[in-house]
PAPA-793672 format. One record per residue (C-alpha): residue number from 0; chain; x, y, z. Coordinates in nm, 4 decimals. Layout:
N
NUM_A_X_Y_Z
...
This chain:
502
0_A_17.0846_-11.5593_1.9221
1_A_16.9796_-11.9210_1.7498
2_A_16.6082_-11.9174_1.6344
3_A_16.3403_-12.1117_1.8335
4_A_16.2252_-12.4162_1.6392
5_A_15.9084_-12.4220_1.5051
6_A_15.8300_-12.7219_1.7050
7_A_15.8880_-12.5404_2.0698
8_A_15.6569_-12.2891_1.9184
9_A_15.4111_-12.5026_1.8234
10_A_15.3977_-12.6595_2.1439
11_A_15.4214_-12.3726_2.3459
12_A_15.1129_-12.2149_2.1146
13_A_14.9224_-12.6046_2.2280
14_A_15.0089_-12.5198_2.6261
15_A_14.8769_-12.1825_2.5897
16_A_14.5869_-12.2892_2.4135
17_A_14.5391_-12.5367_2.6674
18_A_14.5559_-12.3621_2.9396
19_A_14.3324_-12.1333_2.7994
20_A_14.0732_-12.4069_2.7463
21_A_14.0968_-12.5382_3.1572
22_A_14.1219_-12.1568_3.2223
23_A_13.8030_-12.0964_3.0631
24_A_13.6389_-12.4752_3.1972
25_A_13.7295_-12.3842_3.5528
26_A_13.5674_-12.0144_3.5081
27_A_13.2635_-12.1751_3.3751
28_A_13.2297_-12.4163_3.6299
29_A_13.3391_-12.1425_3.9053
30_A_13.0857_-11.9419_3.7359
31_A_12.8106_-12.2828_3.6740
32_A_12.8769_-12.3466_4.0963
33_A_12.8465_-12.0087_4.1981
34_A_12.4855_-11.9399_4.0160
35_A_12.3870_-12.2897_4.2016
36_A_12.4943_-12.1472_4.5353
37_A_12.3028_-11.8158_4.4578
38_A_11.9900_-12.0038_4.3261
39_A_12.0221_-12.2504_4.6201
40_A_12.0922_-11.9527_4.8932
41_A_11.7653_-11.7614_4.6864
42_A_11.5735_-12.0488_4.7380
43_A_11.6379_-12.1041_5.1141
44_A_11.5888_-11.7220_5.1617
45_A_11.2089_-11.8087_4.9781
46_A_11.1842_-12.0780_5.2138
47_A_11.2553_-11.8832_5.5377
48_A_11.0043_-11.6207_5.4033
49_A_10.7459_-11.8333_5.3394
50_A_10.7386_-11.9923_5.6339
51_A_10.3257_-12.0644_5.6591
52_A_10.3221_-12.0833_5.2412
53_A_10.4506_-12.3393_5.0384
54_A_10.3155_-12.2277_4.7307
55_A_10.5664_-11.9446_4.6428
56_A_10.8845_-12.2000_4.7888
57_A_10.7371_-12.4791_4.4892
58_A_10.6879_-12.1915_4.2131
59_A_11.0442_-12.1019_4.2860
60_A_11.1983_-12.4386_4.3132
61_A_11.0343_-12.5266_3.9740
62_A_11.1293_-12.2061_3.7978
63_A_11.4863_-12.1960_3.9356
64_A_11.5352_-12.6027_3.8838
65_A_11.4443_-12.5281_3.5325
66_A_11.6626_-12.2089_3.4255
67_A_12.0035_-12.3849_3.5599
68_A_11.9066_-12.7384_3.3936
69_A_11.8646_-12.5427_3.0945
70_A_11.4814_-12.7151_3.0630
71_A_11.2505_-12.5622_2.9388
72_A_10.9544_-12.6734_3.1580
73_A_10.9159_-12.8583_3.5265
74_A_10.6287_-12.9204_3.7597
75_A_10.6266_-13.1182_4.1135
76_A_10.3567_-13.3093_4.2371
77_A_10.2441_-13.3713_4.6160
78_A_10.0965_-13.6656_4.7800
79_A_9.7703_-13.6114_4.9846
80_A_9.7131_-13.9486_5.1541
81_A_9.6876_-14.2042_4.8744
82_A_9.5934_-13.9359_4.6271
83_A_9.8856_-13.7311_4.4094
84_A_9.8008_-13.3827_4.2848
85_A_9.9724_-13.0757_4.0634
86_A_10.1112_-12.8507_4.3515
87_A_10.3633_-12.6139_4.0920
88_A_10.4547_-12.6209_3.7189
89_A_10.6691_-12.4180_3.5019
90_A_10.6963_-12.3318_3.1136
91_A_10.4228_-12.6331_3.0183
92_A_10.1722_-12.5730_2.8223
93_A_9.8054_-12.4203_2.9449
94_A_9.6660_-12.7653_2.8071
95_A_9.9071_-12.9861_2.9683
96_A_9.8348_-12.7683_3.3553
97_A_9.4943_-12.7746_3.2842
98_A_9.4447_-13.1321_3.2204
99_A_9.5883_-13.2078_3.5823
100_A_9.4244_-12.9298_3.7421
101_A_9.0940_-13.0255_3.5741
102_A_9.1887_-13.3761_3.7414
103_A_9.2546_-13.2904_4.0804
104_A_9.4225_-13.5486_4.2909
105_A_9.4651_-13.8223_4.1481
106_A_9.5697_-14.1812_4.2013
107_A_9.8929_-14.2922_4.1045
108_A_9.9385_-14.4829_3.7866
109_A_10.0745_-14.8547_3.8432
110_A_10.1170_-14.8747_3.4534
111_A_10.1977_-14.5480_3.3424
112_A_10.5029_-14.4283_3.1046
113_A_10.5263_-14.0963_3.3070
114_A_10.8548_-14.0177_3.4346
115_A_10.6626_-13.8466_3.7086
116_A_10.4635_-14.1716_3.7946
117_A_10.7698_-14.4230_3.7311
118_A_11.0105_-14.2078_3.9742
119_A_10.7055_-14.2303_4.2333
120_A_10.6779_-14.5949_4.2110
121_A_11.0038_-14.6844_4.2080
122_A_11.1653_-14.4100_4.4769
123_A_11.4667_-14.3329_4.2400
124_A_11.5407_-14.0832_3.9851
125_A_11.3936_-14.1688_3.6399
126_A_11.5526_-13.9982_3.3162
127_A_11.4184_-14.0765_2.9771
128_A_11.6646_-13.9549_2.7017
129_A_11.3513_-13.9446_2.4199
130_A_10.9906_-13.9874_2.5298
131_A_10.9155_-14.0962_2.1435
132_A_11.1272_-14.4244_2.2147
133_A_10.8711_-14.5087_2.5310
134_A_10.5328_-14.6756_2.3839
135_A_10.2630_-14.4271_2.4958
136_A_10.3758_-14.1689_2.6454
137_A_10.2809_-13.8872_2.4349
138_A_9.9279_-14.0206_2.4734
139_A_9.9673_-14.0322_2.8337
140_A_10.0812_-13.6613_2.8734
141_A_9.8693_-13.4217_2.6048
142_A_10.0183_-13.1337_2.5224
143_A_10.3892_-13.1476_2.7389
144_A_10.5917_-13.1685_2.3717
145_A_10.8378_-13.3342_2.5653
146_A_11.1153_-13.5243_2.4783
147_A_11.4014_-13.5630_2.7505
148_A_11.2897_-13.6007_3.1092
149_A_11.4368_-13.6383_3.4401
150_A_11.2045_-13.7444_3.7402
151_A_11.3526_-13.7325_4.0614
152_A_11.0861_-13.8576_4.4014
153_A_11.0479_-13.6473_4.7084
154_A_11.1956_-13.8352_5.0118
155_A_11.0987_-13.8016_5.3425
156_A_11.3251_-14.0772_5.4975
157_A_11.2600_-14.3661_5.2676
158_A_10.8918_-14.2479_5.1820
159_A_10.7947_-14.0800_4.8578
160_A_10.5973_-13.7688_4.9798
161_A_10.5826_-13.5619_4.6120
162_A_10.8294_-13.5754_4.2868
163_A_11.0088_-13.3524_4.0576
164_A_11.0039_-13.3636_3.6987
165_A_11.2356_-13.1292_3.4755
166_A_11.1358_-13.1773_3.0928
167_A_11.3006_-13.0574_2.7729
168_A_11.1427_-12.9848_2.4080
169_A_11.4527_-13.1214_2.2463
170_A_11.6650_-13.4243_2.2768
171_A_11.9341_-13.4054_2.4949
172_A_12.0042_-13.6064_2.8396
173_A_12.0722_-13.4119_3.1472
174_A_12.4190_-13.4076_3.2703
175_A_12.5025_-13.6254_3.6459
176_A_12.5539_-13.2553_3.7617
177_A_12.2288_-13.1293_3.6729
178_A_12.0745_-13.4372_3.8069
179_A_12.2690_-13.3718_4.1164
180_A_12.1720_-13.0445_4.1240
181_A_11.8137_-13.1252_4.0771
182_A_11.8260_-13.3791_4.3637
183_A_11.9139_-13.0462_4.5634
184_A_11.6116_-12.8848_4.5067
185_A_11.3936_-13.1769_4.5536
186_A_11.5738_-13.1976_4.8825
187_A_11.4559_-12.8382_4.9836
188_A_11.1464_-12.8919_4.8507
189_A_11.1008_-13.1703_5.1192
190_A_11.2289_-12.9578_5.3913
191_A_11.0047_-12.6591_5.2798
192_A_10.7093_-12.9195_5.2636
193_A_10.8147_-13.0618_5.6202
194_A_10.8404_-12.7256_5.7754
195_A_10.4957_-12.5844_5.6323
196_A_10.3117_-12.9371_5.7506
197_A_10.4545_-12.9656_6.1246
198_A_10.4064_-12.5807_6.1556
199_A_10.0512_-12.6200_6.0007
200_A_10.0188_-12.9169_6.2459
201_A_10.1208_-12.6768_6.5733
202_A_9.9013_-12.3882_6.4467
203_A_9.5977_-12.6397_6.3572
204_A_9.6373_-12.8003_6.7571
205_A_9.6215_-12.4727_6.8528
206_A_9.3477_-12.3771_6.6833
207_A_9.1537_-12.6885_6.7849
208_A_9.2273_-12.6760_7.1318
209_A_9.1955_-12.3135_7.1563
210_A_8.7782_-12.3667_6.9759
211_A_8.7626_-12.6584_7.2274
212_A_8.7907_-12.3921_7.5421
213_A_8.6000_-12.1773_7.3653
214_A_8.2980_-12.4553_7.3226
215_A_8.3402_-12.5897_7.6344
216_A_8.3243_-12.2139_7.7975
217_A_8.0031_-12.1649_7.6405
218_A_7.8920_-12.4873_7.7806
219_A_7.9746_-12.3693_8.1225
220_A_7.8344_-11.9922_8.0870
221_A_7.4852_-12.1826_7.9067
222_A_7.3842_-12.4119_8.2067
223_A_7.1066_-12.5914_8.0438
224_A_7.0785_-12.3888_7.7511
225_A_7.1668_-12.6345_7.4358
226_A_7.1214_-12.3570_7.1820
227_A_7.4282_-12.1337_7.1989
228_A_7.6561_-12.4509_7.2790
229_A_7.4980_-12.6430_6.9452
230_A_7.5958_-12.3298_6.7337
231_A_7.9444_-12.2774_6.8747
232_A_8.0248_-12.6596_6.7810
233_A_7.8855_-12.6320_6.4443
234_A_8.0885_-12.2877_6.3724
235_A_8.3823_-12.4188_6.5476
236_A_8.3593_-12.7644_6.3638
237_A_8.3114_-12.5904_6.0172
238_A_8.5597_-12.3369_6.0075
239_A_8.8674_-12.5381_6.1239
240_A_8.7316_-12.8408_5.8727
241_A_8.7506_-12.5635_5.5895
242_A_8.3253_-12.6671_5.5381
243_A_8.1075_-12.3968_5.3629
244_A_7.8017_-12.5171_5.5274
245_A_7.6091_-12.7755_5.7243
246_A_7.4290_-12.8798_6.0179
247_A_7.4074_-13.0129_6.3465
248_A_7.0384_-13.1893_6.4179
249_A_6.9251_-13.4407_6.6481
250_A_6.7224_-13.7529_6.6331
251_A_6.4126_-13.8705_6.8371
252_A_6.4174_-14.2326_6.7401
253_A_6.2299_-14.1581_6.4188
254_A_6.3188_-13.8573_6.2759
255_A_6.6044_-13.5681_6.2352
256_A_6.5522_-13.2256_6.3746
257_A_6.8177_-12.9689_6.3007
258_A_6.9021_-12.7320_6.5883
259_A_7.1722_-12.5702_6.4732
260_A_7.2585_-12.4746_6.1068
261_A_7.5339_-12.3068_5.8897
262_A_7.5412_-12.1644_5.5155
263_A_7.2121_-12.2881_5.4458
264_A_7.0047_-12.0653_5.2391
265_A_6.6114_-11.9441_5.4481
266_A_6.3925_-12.1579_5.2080
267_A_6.6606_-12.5074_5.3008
268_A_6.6441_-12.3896_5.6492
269_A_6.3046_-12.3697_5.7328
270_A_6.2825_-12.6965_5.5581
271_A_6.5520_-12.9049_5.7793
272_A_6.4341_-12.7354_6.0930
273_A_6.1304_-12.9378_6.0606
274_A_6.1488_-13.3288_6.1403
275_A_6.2289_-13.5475_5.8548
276_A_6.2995_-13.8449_5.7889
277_A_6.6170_-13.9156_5.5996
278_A_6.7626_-14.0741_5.2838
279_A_6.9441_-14.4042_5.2440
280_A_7.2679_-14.1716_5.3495
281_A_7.1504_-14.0858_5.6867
282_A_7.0077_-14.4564_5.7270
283_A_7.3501_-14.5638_5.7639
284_A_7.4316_-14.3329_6.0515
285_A_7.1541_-14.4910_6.2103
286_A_7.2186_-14.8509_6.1161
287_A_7.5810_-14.8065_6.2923
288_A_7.8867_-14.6432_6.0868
289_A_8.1512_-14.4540_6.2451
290_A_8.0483_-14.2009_5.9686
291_A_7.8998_-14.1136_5.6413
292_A_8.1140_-13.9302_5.3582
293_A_8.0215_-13.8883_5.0162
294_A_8.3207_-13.7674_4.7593
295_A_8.0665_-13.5987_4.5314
296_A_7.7331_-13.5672_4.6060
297_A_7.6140_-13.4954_4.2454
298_A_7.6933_-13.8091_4.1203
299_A_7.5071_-14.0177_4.3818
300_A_7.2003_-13.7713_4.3897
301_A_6.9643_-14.0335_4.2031
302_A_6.9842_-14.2595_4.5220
303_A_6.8234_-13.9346_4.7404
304_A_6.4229_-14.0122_4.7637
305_A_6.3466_-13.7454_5.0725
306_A_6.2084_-13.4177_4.9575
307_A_6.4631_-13.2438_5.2346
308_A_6.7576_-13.4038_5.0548
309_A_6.6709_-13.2727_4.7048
310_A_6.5241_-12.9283_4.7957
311_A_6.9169_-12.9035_4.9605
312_A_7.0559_-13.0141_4.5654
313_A_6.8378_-12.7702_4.4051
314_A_6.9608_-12.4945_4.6516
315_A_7.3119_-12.5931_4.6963
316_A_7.6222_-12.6364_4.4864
317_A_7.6691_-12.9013_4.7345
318_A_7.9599_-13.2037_4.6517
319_A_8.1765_-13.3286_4.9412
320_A_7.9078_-13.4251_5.2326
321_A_8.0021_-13.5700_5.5157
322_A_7.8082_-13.6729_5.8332
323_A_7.9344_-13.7626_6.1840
324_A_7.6566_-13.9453_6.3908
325_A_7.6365_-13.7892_6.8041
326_A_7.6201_-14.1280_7.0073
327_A_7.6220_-14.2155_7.3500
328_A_7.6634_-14.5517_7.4515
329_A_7.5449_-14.7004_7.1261
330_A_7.2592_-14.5059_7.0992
331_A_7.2004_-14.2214_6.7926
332_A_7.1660_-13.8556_6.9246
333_A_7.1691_-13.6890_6.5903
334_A_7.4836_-13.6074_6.3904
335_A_7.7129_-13.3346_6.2461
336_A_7.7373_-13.2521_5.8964
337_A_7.9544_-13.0537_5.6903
338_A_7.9631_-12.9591_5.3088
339_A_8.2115_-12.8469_5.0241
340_A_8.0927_-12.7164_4.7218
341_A_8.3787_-12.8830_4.5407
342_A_8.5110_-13.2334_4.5246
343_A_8.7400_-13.2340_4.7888
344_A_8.6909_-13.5321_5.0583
345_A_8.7445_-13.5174_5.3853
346_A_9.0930_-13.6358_5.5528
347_A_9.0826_-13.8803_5.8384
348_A_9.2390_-13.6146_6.0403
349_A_8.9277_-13.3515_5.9769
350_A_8.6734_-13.6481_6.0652
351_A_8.8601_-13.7209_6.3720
352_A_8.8374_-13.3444_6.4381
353_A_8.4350_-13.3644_6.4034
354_A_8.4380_-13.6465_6.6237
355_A_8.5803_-13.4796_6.8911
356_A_8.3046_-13.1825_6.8198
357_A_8.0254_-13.4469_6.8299
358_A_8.1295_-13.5782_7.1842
359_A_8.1132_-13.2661_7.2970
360_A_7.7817_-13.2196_7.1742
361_A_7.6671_-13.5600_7.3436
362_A_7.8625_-13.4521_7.6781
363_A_7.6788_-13.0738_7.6614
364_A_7.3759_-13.2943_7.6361
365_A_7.4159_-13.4959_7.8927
366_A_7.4837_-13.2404_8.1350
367_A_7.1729_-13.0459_8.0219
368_A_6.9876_-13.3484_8.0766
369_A_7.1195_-13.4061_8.4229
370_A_7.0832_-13.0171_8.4917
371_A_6.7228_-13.0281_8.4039
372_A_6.6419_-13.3321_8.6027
373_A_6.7796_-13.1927_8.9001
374_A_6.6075_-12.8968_8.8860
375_A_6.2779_-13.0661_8.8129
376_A_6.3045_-13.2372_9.1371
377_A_6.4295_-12.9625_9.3218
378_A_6.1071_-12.7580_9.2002
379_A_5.9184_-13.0855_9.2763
380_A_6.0105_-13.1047_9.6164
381_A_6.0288_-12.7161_9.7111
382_A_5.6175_-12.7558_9.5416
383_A_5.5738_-13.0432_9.7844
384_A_5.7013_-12.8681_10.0492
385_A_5.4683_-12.5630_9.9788
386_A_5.1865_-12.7599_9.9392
387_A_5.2403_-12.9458_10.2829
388_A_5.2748_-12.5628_10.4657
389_A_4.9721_-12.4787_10.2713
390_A_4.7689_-12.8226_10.4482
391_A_4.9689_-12.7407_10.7985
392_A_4.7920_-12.3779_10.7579
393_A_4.4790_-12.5049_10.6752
394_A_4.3506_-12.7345_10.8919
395_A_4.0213_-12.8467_10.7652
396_A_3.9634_-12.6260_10.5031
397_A_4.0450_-12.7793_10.2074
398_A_3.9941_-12.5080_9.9167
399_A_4.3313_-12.3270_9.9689
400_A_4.4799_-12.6972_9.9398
401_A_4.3133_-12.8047_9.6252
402_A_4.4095_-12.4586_9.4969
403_A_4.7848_-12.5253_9.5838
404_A_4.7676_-12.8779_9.4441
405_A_4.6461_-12.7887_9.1325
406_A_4.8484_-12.4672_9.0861
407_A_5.1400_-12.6358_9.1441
408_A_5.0812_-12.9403_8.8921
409_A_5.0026_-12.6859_8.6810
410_A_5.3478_-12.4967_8.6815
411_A_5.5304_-12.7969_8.7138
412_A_5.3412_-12.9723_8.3896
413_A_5.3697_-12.6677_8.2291
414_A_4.9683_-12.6833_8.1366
415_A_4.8028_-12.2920_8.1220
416_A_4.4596_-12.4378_8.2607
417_A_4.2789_-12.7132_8.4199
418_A_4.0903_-12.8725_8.7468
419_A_4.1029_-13.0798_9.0130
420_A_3.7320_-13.2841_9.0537
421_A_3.6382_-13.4789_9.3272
422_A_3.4167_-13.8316_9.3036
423_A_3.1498_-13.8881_9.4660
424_A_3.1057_-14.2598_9.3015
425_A_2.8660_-14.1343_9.0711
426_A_2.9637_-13.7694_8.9337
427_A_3.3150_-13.5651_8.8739
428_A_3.2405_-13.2728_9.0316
429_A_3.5077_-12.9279_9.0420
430_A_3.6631_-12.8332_9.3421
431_A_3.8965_-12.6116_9.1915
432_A_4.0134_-12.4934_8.8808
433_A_4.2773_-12.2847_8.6876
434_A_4.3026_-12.0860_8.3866
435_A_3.9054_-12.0982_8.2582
436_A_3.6791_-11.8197_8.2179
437_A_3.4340_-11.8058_8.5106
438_A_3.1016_-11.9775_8.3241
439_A_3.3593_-12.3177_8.3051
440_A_3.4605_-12.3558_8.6396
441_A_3.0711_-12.3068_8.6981
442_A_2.9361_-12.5606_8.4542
443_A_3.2206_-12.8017_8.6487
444_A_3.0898_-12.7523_8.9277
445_A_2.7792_-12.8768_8.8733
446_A_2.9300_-13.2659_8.7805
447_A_3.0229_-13.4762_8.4992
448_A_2.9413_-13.8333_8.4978
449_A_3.2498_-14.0784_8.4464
450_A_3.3551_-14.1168_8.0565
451_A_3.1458_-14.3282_7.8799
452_A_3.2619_-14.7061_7.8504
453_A_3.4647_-14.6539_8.1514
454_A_3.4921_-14.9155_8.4068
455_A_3.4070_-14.8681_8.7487
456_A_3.6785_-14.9916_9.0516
457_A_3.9573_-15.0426_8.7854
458_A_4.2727_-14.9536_8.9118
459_A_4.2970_-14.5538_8.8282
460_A_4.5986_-14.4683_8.6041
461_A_4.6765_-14.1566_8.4611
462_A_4.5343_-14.1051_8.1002
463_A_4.7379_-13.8994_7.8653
464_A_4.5279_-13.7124_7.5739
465_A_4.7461_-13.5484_7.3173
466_A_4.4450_-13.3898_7.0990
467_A_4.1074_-13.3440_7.2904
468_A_3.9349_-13.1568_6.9874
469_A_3.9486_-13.4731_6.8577
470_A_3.7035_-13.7075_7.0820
471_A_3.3534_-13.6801_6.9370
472_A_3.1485_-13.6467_7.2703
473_A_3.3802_-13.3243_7.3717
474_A_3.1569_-12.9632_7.3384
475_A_3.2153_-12.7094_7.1445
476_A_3.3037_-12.3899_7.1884
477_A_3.4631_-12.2180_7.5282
478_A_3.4794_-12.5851_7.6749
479_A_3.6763_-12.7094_7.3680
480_A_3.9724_-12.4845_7.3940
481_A_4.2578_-12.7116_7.4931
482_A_4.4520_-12.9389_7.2649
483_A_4.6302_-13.1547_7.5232
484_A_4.4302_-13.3384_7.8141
485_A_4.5648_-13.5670_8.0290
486_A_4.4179_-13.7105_8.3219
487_A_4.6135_-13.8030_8.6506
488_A_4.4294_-13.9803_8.9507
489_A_4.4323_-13.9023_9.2561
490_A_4.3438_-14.2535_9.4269
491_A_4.3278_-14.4391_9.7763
492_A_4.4213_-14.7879_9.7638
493_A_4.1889_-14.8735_9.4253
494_A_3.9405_-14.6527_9.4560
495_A_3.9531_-14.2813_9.3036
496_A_3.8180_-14.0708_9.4835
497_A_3.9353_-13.7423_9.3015
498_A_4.0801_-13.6985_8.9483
499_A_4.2587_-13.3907_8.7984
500_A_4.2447_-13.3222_8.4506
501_A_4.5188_-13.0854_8.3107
């Protein structure tokens, strides 16, 4: 047998070396894909579990995004309305988190180095292969140490809704496979992000329409009572708006009253429960806006000049106020407030929410008001009536009239005492009266001259007196027991003969 040359075998040794090499390449990318489909089938599994919370799905799209890149840290951020904010990081520093968290949401920066802020405004993966070549940017991120970064946005269609930044201590660019791969994740993390906000959405219109029926059956089982109805709007309102505290109070034309209340400490209470007046906040409800919302209260509390207003600061860690006015027709009811004790403003959709509380308010209102009329002239005319059977059963006797008369004034005025005096054209004298001890009615009886200054054969009107204690010809003592003393004449064409005084 002729020897093999020591070429074949060195060629032979080169195939088997090289197939040793792909053999090993294709186990290591069989081995590379299979760890993506496990991470990628762990993460969906996350997803399907969490299906109310995206927090866990982010903390494990970070961490897992990370370990297969081979980077050593990675955060996302998400976008809440025009505001961006931390929503996961991984492996950065406790300086680097805090410095975002201790920012909140933030806008983004138009002339930032960032990856995170570059793939944002530009909707397209960003990779820097050594942040020390880009002018700024360790100044613009304290305490990240990093040097190679890939940013990569969060699309929702062609919409940037979040981004995800992988970030590596050492220099060395990401391969098109792991930026591929890290596309993936940002991909779930847009479908985990979808899922949690359209089932947040259907659970949130349920909620709302579900505290709706619940309002508007206490407005139905409080005919005319305002009270329970006020503090099922303001509970209802608060707790879906995530609110700590607040108020709903309404407004006379001059001042606030609240009627309802929420979170408030006694001593702030007591305080608002009271008529007051305002602040320069409030004066814009009444001058008009569709609201009033204040990001953080503490830095505008200099402006606040009513005592109410900074008894509530020296109470309250109050920050996020806003106040939705309760109109109808143009015209200021009151309003609805609700407060955060962080910095944390109000979305359009939570206003619009409030809104819908405050008409409800205004329409609960309304139908008390209609409610009460029609009962006060349903007792007005059934008083009538009884007064007229009273005359038809009393022909010429006209004590058990004057009686009826002034009893039902009485009831229907809601006055605890008072008479009914007939004029002579020179002297008031009593022909009945209601609610006085006996030696009153008596000293009545006897006649009072017409006020002083008062001019005869003017046509009678009715004289409202909110505080008799304070005219100076009234007498003291048992006669000077009543605060409130209107006068209403009874006339014939314009002459009054008789005059009632409640």
């Amino acid at each position: 047998m002729s020897a093999i040359p020591d070429s074949t075998l060195a060629a032979s040794e080169q195939l088997i070396a090289d197939l040793q090499r792909q053999l090993a390449e294709c186990r290591a990318e069989r081995d590379e894909a299979l760890e993506y489909q496990t991470a990628t089938s762990d993460v969906l599994n996350v997803i399907s579990r969490s299906t109310f919370d995206l927090q866990p799905v982010l903390d494990t799209l970070v961490a897992t995004a990370a370990r297969l890149c081979g980077a050593e840290m990675a955060h996302t951020f998400r976008r809440e309305g025009d505001l961006w904010r931390l929503a996961a990081s991984f492996g950065f520093s406790p300086e680097y988190v805090g410095y975002w968290q201790g920012l909140g949401a933030v806008l983004c920066d138009a002339e930032s180095p960032l990856v995170g802020w570059r793939c944002v405004r530009e909707a397209r993966p960003v990779h820097v292969h050594d942040t020390l070549t880009i002018p700024g940017y360790p100044e613009a991120a304290p305490g990240s140490r990093a040097r190679t970064v890939l940013g990569v946005p969060l699309l929702r269609g062609s919409e940037v809704i979040g981004n995800f930044v992988l970030a590596r201590t050492r220099v060395e660019p990401f391969t098109e496979r792991q930026i591929e791969l890290v596309r993936t994740f940002a991909d779930q993390a847009v479908i985990a992000i979808e899922n949690t906000r359209l089932i947040t959405e259907t659970r949130e219109a349920l909620e709302q329409q579900t505290a709706t029926a619940e309002v508007l059956q206490v407005i139905n089982s409080s005919p005319g009572d305002l009270v329970p109805v006020f503090d099922a709007i303001l509970e209802k309102g608060h707790r879906l708006c995530s609110a700590t505290r607040g108020a709903l109070a309404l407004y006379d034309g001059e001042s606030f009253r609240a009627v309802a209340i929420h979170g408030y400490p006694e001593e702030v209470a007591v305080e608002i429960r009271r008529p007051y007046g305002g602040n320069v906040f409030f004066q814009r409800i009444v001058d008009g806006d569709r609201y009033v919302q204040i990001p953080d209260f503490q830095a505008v509390s200099a402006q606040l000049g009513d005592p109410v207003g900074r008894a509530a600061l020296d109470h309250l860690d109050m920050r996020t106020w806003l106040a939705v006015p309760l109109r109808k027709e143009g015209v200021l009811l009151g309003y609805i407030s609700a407060i955060r004790s962080e910095v944390r403003p109000f979305s359009e959709k939570e206003i619009a929410l409030l809104e819908n509380f405050a008409a409800q308010a205004v329409i609960a209102m309304e139908n008390a008001r209609l409610l009460t009329q029609t009962r006060e002239a349903l007792d007005q005319q059934t008083a009538t009536a009884e007064v007229l059977q009273v005359i038809n059963s009393s022909p010429g006797d006209l004590a058990p009239v004057f009686d009826a008369i002034l009893e039902k004034a009485h009831t229907l005025a809601g006055a605890s005492r008072g008479t009914l005096f007939l004029f002579d054209g020179e002297i008031f004298r009593a022909v009945a009266s209601l609610g006085y001890s006996e030696e009153v009615p008596r000293a009545f009886r006897l006649g009072r001259p017409p006020p002083r200054g008062a001019a005869r054969g003017r046509t009678p009107r009715p004289c409202p007196r909110l505080d008799a204690t304070r005219r100076p010809d009234r007498p003291r003592g048992r006669l000077a027991r009543c605060t409130n003393e209107p006068a209403a004449p009874a006339a014939k064409g314009r002459r009054a003969p008789r005059r009632a005084f409640v």
